[in-house]
C-alpha positions in Angstrom: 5.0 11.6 -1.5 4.6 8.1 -1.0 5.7 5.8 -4.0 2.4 3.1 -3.7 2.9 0.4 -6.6 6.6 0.4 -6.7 7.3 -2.4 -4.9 5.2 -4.5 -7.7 7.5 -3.1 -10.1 10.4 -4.5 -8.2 9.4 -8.4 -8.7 10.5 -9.5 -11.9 13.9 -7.6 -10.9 14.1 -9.1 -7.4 13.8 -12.9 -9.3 16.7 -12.1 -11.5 18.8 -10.7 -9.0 18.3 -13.5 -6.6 19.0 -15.9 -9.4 21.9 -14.3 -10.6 23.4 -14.4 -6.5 22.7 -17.9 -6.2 24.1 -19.0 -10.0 27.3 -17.1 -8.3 27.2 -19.7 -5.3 29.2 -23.1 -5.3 26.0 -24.5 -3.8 23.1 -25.3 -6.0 21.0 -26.1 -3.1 18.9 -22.8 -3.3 17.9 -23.8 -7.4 16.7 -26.9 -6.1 14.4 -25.6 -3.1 12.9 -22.7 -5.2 11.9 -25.6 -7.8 10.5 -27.8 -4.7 8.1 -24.4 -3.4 4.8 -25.5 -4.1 3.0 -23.3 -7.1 0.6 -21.0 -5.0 -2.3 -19.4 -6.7 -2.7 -16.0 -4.6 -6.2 -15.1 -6.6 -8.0 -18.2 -5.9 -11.2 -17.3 -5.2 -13.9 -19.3 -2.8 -14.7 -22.5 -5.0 -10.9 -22.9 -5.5 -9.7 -22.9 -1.9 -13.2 -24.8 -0.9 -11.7 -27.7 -3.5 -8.4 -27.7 -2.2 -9.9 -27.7 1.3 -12.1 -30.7 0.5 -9.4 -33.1 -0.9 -7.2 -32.2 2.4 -10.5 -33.6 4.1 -10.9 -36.8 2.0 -10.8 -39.9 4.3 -11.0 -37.9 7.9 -14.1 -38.5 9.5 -16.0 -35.0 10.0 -17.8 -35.5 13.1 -19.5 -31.6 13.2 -20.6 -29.5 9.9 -22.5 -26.4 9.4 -23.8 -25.2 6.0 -22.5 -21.6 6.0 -23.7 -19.0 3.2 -20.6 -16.9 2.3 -22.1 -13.3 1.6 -19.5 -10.8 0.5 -20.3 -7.5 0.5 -17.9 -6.0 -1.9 -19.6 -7.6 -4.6 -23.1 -8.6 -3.3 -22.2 -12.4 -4.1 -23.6 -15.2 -2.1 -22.6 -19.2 -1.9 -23.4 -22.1 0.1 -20.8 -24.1 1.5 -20.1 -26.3 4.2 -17.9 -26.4 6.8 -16.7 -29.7 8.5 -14.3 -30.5 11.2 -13.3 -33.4 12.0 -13.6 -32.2 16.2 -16.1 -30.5 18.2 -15.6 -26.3 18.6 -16.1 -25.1 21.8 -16.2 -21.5 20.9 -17.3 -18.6 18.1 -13.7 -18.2 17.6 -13.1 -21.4 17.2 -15.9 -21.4 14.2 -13.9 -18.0 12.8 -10.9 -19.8 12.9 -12.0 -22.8 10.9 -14.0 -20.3 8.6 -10.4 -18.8 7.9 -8.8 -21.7 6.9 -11.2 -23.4 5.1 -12.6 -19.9 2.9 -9.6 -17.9 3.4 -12.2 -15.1 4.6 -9.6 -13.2 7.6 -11.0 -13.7 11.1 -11.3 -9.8 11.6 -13.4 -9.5 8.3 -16.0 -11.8 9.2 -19.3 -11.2 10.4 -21.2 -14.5 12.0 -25.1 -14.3 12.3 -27.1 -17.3 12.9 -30.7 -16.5 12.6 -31.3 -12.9 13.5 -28.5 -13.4 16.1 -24.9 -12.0 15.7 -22.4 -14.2 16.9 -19.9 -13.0 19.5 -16.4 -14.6 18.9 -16.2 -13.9 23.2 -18.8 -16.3 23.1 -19.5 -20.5 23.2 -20.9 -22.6 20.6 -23.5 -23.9 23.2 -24.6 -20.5 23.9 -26.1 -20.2 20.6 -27.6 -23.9 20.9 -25.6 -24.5 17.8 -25.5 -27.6 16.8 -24.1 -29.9 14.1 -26.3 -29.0 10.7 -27.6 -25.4 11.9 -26.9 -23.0 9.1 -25.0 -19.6 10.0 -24.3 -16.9 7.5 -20.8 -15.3 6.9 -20.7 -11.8 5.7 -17.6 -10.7 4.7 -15.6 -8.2 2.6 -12.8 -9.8 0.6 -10.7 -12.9 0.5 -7.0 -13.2 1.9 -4.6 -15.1 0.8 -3.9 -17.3 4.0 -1.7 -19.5 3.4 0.8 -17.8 1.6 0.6 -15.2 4.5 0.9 -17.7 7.4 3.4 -19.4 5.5 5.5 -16.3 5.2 5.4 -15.8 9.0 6.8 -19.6 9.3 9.4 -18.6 7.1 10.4 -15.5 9.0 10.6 -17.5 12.6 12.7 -20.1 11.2 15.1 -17.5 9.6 15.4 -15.7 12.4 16.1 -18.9 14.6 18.6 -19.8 12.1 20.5 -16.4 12.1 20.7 -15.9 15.9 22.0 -19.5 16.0 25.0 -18.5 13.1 25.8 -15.2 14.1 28.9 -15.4 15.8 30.2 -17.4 13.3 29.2 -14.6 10.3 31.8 -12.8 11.9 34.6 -15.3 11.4 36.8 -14.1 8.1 36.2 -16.5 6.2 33.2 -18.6 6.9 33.3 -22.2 6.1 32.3 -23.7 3.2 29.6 -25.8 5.1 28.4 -22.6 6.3 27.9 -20.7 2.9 25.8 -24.1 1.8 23.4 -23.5 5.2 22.8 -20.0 4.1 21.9 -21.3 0.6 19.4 -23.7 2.0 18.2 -21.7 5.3 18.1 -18.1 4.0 15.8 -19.2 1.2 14.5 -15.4 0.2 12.5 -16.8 -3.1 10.0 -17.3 -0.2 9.3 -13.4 0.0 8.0 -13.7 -3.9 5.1 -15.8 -2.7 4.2 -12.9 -0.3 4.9 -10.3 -2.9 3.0 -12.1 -5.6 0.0 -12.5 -3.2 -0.3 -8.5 -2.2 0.3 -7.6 -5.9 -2.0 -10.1 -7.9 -4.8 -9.7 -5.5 -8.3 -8.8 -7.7 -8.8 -5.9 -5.7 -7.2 -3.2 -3.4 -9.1 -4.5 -0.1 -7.9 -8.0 -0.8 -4.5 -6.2 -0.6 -5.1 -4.5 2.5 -6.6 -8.1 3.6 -3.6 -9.1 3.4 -1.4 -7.4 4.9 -3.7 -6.6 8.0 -3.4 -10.3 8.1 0.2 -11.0 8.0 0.7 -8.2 10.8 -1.9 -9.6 13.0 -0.4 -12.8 12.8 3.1 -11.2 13.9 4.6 -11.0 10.8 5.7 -7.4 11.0 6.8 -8.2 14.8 9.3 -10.7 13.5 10.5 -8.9 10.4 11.5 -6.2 12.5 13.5 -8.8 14.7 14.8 -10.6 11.9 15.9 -7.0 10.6 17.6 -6.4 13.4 20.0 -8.9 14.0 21.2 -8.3 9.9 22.1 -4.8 11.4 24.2 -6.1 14.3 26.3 -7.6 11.3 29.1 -5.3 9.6 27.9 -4.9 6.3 31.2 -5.7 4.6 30.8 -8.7 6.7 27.5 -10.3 5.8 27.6 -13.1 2.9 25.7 -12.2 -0.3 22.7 -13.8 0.5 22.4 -12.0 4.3 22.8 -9.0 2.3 20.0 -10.0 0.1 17.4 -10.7 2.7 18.0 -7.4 4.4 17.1 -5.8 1.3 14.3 -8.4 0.7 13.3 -7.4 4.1 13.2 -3.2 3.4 11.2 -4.2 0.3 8.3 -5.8 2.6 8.0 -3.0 4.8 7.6 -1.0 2.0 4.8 -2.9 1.0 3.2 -3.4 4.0 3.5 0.7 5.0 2.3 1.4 1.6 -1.4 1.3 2.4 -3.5 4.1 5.0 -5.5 1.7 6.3 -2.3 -0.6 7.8 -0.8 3.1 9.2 -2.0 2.8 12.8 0.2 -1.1 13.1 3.3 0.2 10.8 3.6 3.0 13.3 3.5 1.0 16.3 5.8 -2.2 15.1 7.9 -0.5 12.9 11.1 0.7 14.2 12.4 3.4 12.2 16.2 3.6 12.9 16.1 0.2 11.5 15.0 1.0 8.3 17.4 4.6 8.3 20.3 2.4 8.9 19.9 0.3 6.3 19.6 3.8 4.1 23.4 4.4 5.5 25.1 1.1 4.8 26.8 2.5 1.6 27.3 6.2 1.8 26.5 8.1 -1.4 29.0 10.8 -2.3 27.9 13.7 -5.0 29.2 12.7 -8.5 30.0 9.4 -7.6 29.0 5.6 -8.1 27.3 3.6 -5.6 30.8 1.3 -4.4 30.4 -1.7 -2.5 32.3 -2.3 0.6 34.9 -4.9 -0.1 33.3 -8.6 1.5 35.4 -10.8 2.8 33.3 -13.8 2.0 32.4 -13.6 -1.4 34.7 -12.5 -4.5 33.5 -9.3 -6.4 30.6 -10.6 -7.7 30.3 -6.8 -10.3 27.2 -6.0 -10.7 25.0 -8.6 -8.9 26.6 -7.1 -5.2 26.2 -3.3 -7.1 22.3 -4.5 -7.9 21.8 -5.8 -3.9 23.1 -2.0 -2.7 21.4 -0.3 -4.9 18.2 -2.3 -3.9 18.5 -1.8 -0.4 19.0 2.2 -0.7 15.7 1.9 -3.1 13.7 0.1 -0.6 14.8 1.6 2.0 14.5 5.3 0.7 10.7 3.9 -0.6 9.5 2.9 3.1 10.6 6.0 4.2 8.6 8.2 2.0 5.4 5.9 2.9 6.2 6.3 6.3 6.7 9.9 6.2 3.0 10.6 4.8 1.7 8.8 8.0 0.1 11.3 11.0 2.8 11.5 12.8 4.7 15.3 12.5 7.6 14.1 14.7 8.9 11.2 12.1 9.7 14.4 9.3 11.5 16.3 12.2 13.7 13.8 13.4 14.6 12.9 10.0 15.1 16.2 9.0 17.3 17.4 11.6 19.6 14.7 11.0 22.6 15.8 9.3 23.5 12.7 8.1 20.3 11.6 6.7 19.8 15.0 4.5 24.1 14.3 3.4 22.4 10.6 2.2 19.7 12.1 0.1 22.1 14.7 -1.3 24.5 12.1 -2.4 21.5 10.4 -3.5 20.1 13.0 -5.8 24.1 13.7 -6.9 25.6 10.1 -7.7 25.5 8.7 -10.4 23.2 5.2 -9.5 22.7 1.9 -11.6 19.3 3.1 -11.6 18.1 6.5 -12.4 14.5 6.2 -12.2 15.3 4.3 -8.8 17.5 6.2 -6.7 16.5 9.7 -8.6 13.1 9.5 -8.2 12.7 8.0 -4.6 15.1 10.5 -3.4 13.2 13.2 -4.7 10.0 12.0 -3.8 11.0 11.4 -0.5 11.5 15.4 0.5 8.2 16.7 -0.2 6.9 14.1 2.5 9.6 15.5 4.9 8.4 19.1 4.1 4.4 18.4 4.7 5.6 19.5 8.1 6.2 23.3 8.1 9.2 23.1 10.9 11.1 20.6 8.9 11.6 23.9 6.4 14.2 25.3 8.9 16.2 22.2 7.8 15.5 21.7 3.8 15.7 25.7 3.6 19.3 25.4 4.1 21.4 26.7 0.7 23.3 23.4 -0.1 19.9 21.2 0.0 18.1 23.8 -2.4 21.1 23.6 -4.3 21.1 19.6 -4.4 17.7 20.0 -5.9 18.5 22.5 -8.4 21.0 20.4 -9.8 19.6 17.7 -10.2 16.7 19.2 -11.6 19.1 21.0 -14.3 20.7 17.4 -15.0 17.2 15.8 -15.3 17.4 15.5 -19.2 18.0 12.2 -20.4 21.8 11.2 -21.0 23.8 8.5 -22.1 24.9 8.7 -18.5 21.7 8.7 -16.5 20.2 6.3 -18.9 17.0 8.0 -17.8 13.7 7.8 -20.2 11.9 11.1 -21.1 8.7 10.1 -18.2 11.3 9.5 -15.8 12.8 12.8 -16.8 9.6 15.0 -17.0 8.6 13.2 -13.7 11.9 14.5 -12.1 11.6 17.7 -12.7 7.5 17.7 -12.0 9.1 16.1 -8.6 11.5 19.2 -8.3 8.9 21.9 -9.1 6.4 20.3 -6.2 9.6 20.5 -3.9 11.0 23.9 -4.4 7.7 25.3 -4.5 6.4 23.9 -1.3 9.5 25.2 0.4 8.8 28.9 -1.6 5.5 29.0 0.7 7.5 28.6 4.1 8.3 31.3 6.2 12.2 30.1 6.0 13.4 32.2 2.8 16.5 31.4 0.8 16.9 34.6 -1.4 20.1 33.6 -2.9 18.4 31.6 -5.0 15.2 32.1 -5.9 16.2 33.6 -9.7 17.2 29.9 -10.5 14.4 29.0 -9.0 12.4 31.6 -10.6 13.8 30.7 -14.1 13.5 26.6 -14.0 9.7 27.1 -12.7 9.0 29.3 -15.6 10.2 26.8 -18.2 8.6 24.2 -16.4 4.9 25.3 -16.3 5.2 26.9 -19.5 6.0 22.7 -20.6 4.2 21.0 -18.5 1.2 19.0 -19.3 -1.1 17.2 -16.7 -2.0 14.4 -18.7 1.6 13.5 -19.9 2.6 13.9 -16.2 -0.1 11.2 -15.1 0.7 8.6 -17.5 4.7 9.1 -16.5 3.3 9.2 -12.8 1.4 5.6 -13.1 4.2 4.0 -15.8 6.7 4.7 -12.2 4.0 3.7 -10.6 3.6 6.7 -7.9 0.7 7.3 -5.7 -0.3 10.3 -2.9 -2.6 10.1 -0.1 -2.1 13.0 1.5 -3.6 16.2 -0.4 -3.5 19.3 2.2 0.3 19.9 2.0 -0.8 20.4 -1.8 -3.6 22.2 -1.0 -1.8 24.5 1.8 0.4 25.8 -1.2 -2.7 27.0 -3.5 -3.6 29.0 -0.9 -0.6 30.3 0.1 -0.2 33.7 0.1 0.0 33.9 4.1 3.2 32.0 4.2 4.2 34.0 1.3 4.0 37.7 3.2 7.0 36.8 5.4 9.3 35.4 2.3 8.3 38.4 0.1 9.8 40.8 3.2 13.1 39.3 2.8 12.8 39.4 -1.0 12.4 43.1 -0.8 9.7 44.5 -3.7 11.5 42.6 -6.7 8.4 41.7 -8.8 10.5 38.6 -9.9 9.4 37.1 -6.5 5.6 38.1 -6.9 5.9 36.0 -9.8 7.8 33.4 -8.3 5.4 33.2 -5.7 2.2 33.2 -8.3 4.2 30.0 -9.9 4.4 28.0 -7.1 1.0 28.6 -6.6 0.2 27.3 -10.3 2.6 24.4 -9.7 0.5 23.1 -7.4 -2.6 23.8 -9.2 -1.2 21.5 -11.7 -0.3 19.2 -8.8 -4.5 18.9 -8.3 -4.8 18.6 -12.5 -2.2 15.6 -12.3 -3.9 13.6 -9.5 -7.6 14.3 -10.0 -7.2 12.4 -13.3 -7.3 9.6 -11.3 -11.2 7.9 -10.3 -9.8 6.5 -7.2 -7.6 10.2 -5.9 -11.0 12.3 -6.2 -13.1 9.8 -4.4 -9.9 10.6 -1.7 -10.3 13.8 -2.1 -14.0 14.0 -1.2 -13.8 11.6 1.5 -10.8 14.2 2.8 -13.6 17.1 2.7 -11.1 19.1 0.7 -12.8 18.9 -2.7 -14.9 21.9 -2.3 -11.7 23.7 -2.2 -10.2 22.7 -4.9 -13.2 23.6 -6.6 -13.2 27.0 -5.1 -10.0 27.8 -6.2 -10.8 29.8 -9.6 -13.0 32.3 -6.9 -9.6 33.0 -5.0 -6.4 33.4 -6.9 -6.0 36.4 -9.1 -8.4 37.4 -11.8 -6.0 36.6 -15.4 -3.5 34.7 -13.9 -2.1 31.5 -15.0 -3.0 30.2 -12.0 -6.9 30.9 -12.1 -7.0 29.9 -15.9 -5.4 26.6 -14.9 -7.5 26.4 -11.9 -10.7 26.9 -14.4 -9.2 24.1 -16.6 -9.8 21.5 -13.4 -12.6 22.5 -12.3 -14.2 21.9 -15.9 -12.1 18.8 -16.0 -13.9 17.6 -12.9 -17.4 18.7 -14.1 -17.5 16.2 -16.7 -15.8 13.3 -14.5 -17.9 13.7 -11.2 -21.6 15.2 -10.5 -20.1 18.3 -8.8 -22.7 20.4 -6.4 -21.7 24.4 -5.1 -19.7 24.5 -2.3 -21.4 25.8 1.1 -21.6 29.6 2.2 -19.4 29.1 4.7 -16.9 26.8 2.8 -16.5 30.0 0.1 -16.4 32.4 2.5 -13.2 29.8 4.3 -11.3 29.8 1.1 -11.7 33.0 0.4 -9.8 34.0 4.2 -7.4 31.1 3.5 -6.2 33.2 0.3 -6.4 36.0 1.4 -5.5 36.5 5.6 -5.0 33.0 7.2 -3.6 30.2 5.0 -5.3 26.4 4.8 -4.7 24.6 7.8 -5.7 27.8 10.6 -9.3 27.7 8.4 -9.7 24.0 8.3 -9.5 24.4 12.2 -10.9 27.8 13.4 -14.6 28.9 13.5 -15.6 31.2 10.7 -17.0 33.7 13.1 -13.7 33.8 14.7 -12.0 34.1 11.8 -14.0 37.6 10.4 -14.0 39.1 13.7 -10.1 39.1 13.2 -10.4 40.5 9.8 -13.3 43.1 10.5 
């Protein structure tokens, strides 16, 4: 389940606790050089940056111009601008380039004609014969924020230089004064607001995206990965503060950046995932226990400013890993599953007692659905004591004066839960000690539960899903179920267990097709003709159909909805009844009757 906004949420809490850190510090220098940062304005749109561009302009001689029309597809505007240089371009690139810093369209979003031509960026200028006052027209999906992105990057070298250059010296006991003051200067992480304000203000989603395809191109996730690396090679008892702080400043921007589908492909080939599992263990999180810092021999306990940095890097940390595990790649939830240590974390996680409920709660129980999309990551989260984890904290999910949680955070827990447990109820790895809990906490659960309540708790936390068929593979479940209901003997409680977590993620579908933006997703998936199917195929009176009914009217007065296909019916109906979801989605339908006939 990958947590989408909640990095946005983070901001106003990142400023405080990086103010707080540096009011701590006998140097003032970092104050000063936050005031200095020049006031960025991530939403400027064309005639903005074209303004800014022209004053940067004033008094150079431009000795080569074209009058470009900016034509932006997303919202069918069009403007004439021109763009001078004050040298000659030799190639198309050289043009895109220019075009990029002057209109802060991204290179890889632009689209060059000139007449009925299209412009090859492979290309010279003077193999288009174009000259100095031709007109060429841009077309082009959304602004980026250039600057702030590039600038980032700059930012990143220059740390990393610096932090190489020091590192030896971090693990002297105690660094030097002068030291601690280069930190303050050099490790200046108000610089990662600018980047977060730029991806979180943007007007539009694909401006988001625009900009973080941008910063990666540029080798901005290439260096953070570097940069987070040599933070690791430090003991974390001995990093200063403000090390500590960038490495959990760091977890928080690949979280952003591996928050989006259309960035997967680059996350998956620059990210290095140990990285961001070791930052998960740098505090280990007993059951029934605070989060405890590791005493620091550079700094005095600085309370709950050093408790804030830890429990920040577990968030972010524990966030980019549930984005991460949504991505296509089955062997990420296995390797993480099967790792002892890694499941302990998450238990201690879902057991201590945080700063942050909502926080460390929620992302830990968000995170194990993702690991259980795969099917052989069950053999691992089937286990007795991980059930048992859940169960518990699902029992303790009412708001305290201890867990300081809110009643969304608490319904969203348990909604969490009820998505977990069920989706492990559908695997062919049983756990038959306790599946009368299990039986008892779904039943008061569904018989609560309310999709539209749910929603608004889901975008208050600020949770989104893009992946639907591990959802989907539960509604039709009964093939998974057959093998679970042999070790359960004929006890009708499990029939009805197993009908529940059928309706459980029914509801699932009623929570997230609320959203405009999660059924467009769903049709571009092809999987909304099975979700309207759904009434056709689970048991006639159930609780299940009737709540399967209740969407599909729900969707009829949202979206123009046409009759699924002959042959999609006739696949849900085998999916319900013989071969599960994902063997249907694969096989030929002729194949799959001959088997049944």
């Amino acid at each position: 389940m990958g947590n989408r906004e909640s990095p946005a949420r983070k901001n106003e809490q990142s400023e405080e606790l990086q103010n707080s850190a540096t009011a701590h510090s006998d140097d003032n220098s970092a104050i000063a050089a936050a005031a200095s940062l020049p006031k960025v304005v991530p939403s400027a749109d064309n005639d903005q940056v074209a303004s800014i561009k022209s004053k940067k302009m004033k008094g150079k001689k431009i000795i080569y111009s074209l009058i470009v029309t900016l034509s932006c597809t997303e919202d069918g505007s069009k403007r004439e601008r021109e763009l001078g240089l004050t040298w000659v371009p030799e190639t198309i690139a050289d043009l895109q380039d220019e075009v990029q810093d002057q209109f802060n369209i991204p290179v890889f979003d632009q689209k060059l004609t000139f007449g009925p031509t299209t412009l090859s960026s492979k290309e010279s200028i003077q193999s288009y014969s174009l000259r100095s006052g031709d007109s060429i027209t841009v077309e082009y999906t959304t602004e980026a924020d250039v600057a702030v992105m590039l600038e980032t990057v700059t930012f990143l070298q220059k740390t990393l230089t610096f932090l190489e250059s020091i590192e030896p010296q971090l693990l002297l006991f105690p660094i030097s004064p002068e030291l601690q003051a280069s930190l303050q200067t050099e490790v200046d992480v108000t610089q990662f607001d600018a980047f977060r304000n730029a991806i979180h203000s943007a007007k539009s989603p694909k401006r988001q995206i625009a900009d973080a395809i941008l910063y990666i191109k540029a080798g901005g996730l290439n260096l953070l990965q570097r940069l987070h690396s040599a933070t690791l090679r430090l003991p974390f008892k001995a990093m200063p503060l403000q090390v500590q702080l960038l490495e959990f400043q760091m977890c928080q921007m690949m979280w952003t950046l591996s928050s989006h589908t259309e960035t997967e492909a680059a996350v998956l080939e620059e990210l290095k995932l140990d990285n961001i599992v070791q930052s998960l263990f740098r505090v280990s999180l007993l059951p029934n226990a605070t989060i405890s810092p590791p005493p620091n021999p550079h700094t005095e306990w600085l309370g709950d400013i050093q408790l804030e940095v830890i429990n920040n890097l577990i968030i972010t940390s524990t966030g980019c890993l549930t984005c991460v595990l949504e991505y296509e790649s089955p062997n990420i939830q296995i390797d993480l599953a099967s790792n002892p240590k890694f499941l302990e974390q998450i238990e201690g996680a879902l057991q201590s007692l945080p700063a942050s409920f909502k926080n460390s709660y929620l992302l830990a129980m968000s995170l194990l659905p993702a690991l259980a999309y795969n099917l052989d990551t069950h053999r691992y989260l089937c286990k007795p004591h991980v059930i048992q984890s859940i169960i518990r904290t699902w029992k303790n999910a009412d708001p305290t004066p201890e867990n300081n949680a809110t009643r969304g955070e608490s319904v969203y827990l348990k909604y969490l839960a009820a998505l977990q447990i069920s989706m492990l109820c559908a695997s062919r790895h049983s756990f038959t000690t306790q599946y009368l809990q299990i039986n008892e906490l779904l039943e008061q659960f569904l018989s609560e539960a309310d999709a539209n309540e749910i929603h608004t708790h889901e975008r208050e936390l600020g949770f989104v899903l893009n992946k639907y068929i591990p959802y989907l593979r539960v509604a039709y479940m009964p093939y998974y179920a057959k093998k679970t209901v042999q070790a359960c003997g004929s006890d009708p409680r499990y029939r009805n267990l197993q009908m529940m977590c059928i309706e459980t993620h029914v509801l699932f579908f009623q929570v997230i097709l609320i959203g405009e933006r999660e059924r467009k997703r769903m049709v571009d998936q092809g999987l909304m003709d099975y979700v309207i199917c759904l009434p056709s195929v689970l048991p006639v009176g159930s609780r299940a159909q009737q709540r399967a009914k209740d969407l599909v009217t729900m969707l009829g007065k949202e979206m123009h909805l046409q009759p699924p296909s002959l042959n999609t019916m006739a696949r849900a109906r085998l999916a319900a009844t013989h071969f599960g979801l994902d063997r249907v989605l694969k096989a030929p339908v002729q194949e799959l009757l001959s088997e049944v006939y």
